[in-house]
C-alpha positions as CSV (number, residue, x, y, z in Angstrom):
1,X,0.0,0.0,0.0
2,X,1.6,3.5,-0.6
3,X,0.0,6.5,1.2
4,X,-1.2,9.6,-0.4
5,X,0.9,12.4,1.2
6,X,-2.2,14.0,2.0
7,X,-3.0,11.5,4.7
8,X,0.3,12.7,5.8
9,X,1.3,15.7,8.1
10,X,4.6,17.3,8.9
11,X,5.3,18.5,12.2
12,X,8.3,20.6,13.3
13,X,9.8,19.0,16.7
14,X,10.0,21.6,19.4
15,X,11.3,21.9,23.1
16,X,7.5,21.5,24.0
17,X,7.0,18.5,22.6
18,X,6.7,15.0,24.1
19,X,7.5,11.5,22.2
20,X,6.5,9.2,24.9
21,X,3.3,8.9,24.1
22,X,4.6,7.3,20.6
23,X,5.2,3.9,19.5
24,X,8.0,4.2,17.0
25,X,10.4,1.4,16.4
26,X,12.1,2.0,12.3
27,X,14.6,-0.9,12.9
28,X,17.4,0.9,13.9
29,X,18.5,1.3,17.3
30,X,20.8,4.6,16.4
31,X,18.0,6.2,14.7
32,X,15.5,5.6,17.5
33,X,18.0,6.5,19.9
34,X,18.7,9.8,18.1
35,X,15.0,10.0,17.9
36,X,14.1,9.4,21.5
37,X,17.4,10.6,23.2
38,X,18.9,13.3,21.1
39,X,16.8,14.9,19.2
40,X,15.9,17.7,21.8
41,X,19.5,18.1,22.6
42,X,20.7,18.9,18.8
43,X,17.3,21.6,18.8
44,X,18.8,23.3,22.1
45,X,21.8,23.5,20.6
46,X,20.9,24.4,16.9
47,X,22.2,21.8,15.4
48,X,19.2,20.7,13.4
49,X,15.7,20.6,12.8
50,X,13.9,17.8,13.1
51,X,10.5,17.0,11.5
52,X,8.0,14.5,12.7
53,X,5.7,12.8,10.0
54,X,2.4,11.7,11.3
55,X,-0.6,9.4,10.0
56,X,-3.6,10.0,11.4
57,X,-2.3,10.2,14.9
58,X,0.9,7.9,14.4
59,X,4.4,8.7,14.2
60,X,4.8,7.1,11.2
61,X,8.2,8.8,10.4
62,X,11.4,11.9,10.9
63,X,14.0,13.6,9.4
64,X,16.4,16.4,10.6
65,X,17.8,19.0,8.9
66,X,21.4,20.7,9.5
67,X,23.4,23.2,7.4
68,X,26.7,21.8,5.6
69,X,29.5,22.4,3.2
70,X,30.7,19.9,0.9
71,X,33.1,20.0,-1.9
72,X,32.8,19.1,-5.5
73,X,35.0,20.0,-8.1
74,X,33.0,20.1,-11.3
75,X,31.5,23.3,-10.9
76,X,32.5,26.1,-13.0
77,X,33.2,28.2,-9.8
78,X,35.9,27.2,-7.8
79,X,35.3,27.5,-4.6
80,X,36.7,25.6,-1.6
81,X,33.3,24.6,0.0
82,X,29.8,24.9,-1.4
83,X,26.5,25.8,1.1
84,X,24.2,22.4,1.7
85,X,21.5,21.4,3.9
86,X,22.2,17.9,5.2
87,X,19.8,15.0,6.2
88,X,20.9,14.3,8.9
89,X,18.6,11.3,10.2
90,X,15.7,9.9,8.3
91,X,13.6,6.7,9.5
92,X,10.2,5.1,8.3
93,X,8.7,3.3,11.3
94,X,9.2,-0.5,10.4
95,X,5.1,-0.6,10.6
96,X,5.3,1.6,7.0
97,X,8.2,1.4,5.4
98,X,8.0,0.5,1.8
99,X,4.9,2.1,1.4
100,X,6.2,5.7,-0.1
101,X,6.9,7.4,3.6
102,X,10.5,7.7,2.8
103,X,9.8,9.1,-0.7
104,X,7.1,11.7,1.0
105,X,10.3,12.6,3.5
106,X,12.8,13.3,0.4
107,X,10.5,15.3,-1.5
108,X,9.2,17.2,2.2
109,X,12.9,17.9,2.6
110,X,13.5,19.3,-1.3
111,X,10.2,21.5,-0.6
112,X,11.7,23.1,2.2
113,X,15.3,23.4,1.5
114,X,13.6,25.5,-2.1
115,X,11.3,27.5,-0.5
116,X,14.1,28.9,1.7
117,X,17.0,29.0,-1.1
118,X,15.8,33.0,-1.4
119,X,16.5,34.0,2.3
120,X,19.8,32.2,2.2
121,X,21.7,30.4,-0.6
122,X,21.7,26.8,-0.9
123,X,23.5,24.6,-3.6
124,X,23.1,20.9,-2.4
125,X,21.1,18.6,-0.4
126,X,23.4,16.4,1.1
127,X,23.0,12.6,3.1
128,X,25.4,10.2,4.1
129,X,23.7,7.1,3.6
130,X,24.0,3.9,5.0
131,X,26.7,1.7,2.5
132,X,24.1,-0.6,1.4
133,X,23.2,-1.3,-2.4
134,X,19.5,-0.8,-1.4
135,X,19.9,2.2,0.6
136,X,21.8,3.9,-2.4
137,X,19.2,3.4,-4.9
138,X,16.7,4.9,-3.0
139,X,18.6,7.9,-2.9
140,X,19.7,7.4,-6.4
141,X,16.0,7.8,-8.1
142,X,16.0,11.4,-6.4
143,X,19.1,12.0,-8.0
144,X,21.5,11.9,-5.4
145,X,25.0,11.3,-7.1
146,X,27.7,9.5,-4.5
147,X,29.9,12.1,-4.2
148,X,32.7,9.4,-2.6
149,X,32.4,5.6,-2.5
150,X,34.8,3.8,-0.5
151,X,33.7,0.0,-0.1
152,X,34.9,-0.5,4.0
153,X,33.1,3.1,5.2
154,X,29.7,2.4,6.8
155,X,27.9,5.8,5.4
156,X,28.7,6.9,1.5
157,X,28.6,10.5,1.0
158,X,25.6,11.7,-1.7
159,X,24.6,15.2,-3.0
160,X,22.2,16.1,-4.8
161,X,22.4,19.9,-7.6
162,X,19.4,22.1,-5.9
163,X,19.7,23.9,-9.4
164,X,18.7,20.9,-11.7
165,X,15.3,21.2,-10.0
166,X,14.5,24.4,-11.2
C-alpha cells in the first residue's frame, strides 16, 4: 500500500514537545536513539531541525535538517566549500516502510530546502547514507549522485544539484 501524502502531516519538533506517548520502532536502534534521546538536545543546541511525519495520529516517520558544506570539483566556480542542507537522520517506522513514507520525506525535505534557497543560498542537499546497495538506490531515483564511494566506510557521501530542479 503506498499513502497519499495527504493522509500525511509534517510536524516541526519543538522543546515542547513530548515522544513518549509514541510507538516508533524503524529498525534501527541509532536512529530511534537519536530520535528518543537526542533529538531535543541537537534543537537546544541548533544543530538541526527535526520533522516529525504523522498518520492520522501515528508517528509514522522523521527527518532532521542541519546546514553543511561539501566539496565538489565540477562546478564552473571554484570555490573551496559549497553551502548544503544535510539529512541528517531519516527513518520510516518499520510498521510503513515500503509504502512511499520515505519518498514523501525526500520530497518534504526538497520542498523546504527550495522554499528557503531566497532567504539564504543553498546549492546541495546532502546525506550520508547507509553503505548498502538498497539504501543507495533509493537515494539514487531522487538524484543523489555519491559524491565518494569507499567500499569498507559504513555511510557513502551523496549530493544532490538544488539547481537541476529548477
Amino acid at each position: 500500500m503506498k499513502f497519499n501524502s495527504n493522509n500525511l502531516k509534517i510536524h516541526k519538533l519543538n522543546l515542547e514537545d513530548s515522544l513518549e506517548k509514541f510507538d516508533f520502532d524503524c529498525g534501527d536502534e541509532d536512529l530511534n536513539n537519536f530520535l528518543f534521546i537526542d533529538s531535543f538536545k541537537y534543537i537546544q543546541n541548533n544543530l538541526s531541525i527535526i520533522y516529525l511525519i504523522f498518520f492520522q495520529e501515528e508517528l509514522v516517520g522523521y527527518f532532521s535538517l542541519s546546514s553543511d558544506a561539501i566539496k565538489i570539483k565540477t562546478l564552473e566556480i571554484k570555490h573551496g566549500f559549497y553551502p548544503a542542507v544535510k539529512i541528517g537522520r531519516l527513518a520510516v517506522n518499520k510498521k510503513y516502510q515500503n509504502q512511499g513514507i520515505g519518498s514523501f520525506i525526500i520530497k518534504s525535505a526538497i520542498s523546504i530546502i527550495l522554499r528557503t534557497r531566497n532567504d539564504i543560498w543553498i546549492r546541495f542537499l546532502s546525506i550520508d547514507a547507509y553503505n548498502d546497495n538498497k539504501v543507495i538506490h533509493f537515494y539514487s531515483k531522487f538524484e543523489f549522485e555519491t559524491l565518494l564511494k569507499i567500499k569498507n566506510r559504513r555511510n557513502i557521501p551523496m549530493y544532490l544539484d538544488i539547481n537541476m530542479l529548477r
